[in-house]
C-alpha positions as CSV (number, residue, x, y, z in Angstrom):
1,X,47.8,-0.9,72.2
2,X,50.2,-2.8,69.9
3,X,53.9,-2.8,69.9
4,X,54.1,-0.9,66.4
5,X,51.8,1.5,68.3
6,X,53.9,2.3,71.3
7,X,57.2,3.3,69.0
8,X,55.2,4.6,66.1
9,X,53.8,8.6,66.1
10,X,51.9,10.1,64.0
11,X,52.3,14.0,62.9
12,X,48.8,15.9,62.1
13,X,49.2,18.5,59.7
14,X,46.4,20.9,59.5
15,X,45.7,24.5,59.2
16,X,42.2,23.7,61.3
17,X,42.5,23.8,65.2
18,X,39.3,21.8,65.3
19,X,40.4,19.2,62.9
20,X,44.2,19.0,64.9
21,X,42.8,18.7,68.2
22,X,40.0,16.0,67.1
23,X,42.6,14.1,65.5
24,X,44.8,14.4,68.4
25,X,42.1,13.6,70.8
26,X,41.2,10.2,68.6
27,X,45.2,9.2,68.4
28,X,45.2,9.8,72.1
29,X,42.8,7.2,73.0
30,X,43.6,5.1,70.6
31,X,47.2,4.9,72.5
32,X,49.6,6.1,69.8
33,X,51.6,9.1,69.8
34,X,50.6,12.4,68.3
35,X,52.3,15.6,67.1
36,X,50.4,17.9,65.5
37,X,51.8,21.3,63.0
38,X,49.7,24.1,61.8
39,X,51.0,24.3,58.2
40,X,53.1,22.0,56.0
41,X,56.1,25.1,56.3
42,X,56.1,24.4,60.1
43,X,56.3,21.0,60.0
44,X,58.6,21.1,57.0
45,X,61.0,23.8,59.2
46,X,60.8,21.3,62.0
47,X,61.7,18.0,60.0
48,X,60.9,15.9,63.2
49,X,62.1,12.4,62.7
50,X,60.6,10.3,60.1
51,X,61.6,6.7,61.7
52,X,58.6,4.9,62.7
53,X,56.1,7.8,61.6
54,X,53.4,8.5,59.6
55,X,51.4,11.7,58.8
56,X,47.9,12.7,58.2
57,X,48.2,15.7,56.5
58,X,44.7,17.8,55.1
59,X,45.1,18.9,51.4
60,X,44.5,22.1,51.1
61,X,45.8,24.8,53.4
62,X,47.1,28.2,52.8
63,X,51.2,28.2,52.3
64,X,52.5,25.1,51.0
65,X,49.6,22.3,50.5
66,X,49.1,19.0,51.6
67,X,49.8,17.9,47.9
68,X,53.1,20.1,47.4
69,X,54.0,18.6,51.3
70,X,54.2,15.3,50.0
71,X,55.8,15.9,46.4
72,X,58.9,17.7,49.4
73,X,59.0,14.7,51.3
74,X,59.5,12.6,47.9
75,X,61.9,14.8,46.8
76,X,64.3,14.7,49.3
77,X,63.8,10.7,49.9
78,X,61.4,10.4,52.4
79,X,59.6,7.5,52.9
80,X,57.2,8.5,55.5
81,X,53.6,7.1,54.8
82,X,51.4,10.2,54.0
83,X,47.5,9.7,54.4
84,X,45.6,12.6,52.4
85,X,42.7,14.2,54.0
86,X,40.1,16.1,51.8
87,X,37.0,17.2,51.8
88,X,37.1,18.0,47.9
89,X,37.7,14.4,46.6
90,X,38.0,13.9,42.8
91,X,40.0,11.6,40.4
92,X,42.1,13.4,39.0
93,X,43.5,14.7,42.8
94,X,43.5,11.4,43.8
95,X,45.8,10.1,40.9
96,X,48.3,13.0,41.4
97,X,48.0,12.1,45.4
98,X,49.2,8.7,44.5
99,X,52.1,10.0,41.7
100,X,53.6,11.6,44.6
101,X,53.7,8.4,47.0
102,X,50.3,9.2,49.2
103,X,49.5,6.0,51.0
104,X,46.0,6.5,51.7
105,X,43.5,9.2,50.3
106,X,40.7,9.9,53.0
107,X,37.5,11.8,52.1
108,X,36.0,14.0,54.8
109,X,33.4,13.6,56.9
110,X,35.4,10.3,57.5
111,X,34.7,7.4,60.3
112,X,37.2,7.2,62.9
113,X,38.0,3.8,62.7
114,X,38.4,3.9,59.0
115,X,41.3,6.4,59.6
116,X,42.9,4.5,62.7
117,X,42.7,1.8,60.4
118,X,44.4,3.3,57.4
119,X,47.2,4.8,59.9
120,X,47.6,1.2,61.7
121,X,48.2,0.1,58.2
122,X,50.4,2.6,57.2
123,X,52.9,2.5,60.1
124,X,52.7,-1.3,60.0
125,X,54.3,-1.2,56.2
126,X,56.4,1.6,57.9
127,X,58.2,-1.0,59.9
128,X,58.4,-3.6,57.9
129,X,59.5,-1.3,55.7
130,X,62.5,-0.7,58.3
131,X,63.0,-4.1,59.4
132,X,64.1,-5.1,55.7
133,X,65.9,-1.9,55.3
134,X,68.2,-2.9,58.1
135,X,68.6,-6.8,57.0
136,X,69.6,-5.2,54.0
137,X,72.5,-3.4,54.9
138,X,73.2,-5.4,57.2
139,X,73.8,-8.2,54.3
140,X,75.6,-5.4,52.2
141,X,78.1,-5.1,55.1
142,X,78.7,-8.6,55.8
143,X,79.2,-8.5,52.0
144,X,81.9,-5.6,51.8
145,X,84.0,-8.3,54.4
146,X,84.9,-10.0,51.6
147,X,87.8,-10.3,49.4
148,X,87.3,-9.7,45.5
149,X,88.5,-13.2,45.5
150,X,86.0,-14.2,48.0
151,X,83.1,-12.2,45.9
152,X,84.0,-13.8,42.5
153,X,83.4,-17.4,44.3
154,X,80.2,-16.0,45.9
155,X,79.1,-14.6,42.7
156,X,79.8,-17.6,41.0
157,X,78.0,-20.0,43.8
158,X,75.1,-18.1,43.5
159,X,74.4,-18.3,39.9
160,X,74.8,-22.0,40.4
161,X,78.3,-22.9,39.3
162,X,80.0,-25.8,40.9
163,X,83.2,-25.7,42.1
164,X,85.0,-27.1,39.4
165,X,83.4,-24.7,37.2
166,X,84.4,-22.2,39.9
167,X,88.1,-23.2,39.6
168,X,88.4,-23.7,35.9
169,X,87.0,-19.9,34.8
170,X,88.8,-18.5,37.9
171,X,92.0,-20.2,36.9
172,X,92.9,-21.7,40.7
173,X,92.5,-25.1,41.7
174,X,89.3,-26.6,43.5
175,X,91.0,-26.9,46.9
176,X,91.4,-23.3,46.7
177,X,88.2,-22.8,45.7
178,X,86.4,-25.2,48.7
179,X,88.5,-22.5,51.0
180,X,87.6,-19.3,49.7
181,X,83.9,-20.9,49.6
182,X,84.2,-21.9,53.4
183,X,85.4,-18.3,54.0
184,X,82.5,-16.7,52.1
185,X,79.7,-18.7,54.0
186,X,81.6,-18.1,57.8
187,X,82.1,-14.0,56.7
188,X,78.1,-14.2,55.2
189,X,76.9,-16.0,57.9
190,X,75.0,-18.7,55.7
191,X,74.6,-22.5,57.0
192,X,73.4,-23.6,53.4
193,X,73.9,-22.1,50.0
194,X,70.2,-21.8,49.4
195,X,70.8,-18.9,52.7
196,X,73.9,-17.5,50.5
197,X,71.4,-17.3,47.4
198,X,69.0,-16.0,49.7
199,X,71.6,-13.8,50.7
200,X,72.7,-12.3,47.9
201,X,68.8,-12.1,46.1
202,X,68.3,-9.7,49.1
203,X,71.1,-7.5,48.8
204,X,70.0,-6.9,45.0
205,X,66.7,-6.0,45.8
């Protein structure tokens, strides 16, 4: 078992009993966490937490369908990784599957490690997905530290200005601007300027 493994989970959703407790039964031994729902309106009532997770969700099923599921979960921003299970494969389904976000599109009778594979991969992106997330805010922040002096030079050092260009359109002298540049790399947290430009490339993204 891997470390994305033991704080990932994956949430079954399938109107089949059979098909839940095989798939929970093949999670189980493969040492990540399971949670299964019997219709997309349970699991949709539930909203369990989406950090971390992925789910493996069958496409047709009486209520709400695995298809209209996913379109939900797009519509009110979440990024979970959804891998589509179906036994009636076609293109067109398959394109509208991807229109809608669908990581992975799995046709029944499917091999196991194929799927643990494809869920692996999922919550893999899933947290790296996160990790950037968080260095990205985490940059914004550092960012909303500084003065709009401060941003002007920062803005300024990053699309390659030197500091007597800096001065000159700012309208200050270049002692000032050597200071408000030491304060912008100490509040950013950047040893070099290729880290600010680094930096600030991030925050854009």
């Amino acid at each position: 078992m891997t470390s994305e493994d033991a704080d990932a989970i994956v949430y079954v959703v399938d109107d089949d009993q059979g098909a839940r407790d095989s798939l929970e039964f093949l999670l189980d031994c493969a040492g990540i966490k399971v949670r299964s729902f019997a219709s997309a309106d349970a699991f949709l009532r539930a909203w369990p937490p989406l950090v971390g997770a992925c789910l493996v969700t069958d496409v047709r099923m009486p209520g709400t369908s695995g298809m209209e599921l996913a379109e939900e979960l797009k519509r009110r921003g979440a990024t979970v990784p959804v891998l589509m299970i179906t036994g009636h494969a076609d293109v067109p389904l398959a394109i509208q599957a991807m229109k809608v976000g669908v990581s992975d599109f799995i046709e029944k009778p499917f091999d196991d490690e194929l799927l643990l594979s494809a869920i692996r991969k999922a919550l893999a992106q899933q947290a790296e997905g996160q990790v950037a997330q968080a260095e990205r805010q985490a940059i914004l922040d550092r960012i909303a530290t500084l003065s709009g002096r401060e941003r002007e030079v920062m803005d300024a050092l990053v699309a390659g200005a030197a500091n007597k260009v800096i001065a000159y359109d700012l309208g200050i002298s270049a002692r000032t601007v050597e200071v408000y540049r030491a304060n912008v790399m100490l509040k950013m947290q950047a040893k070099t300027l290729s880290d600010l430009v680094r930096l600030a490339m991030t925050a854009r993204a």
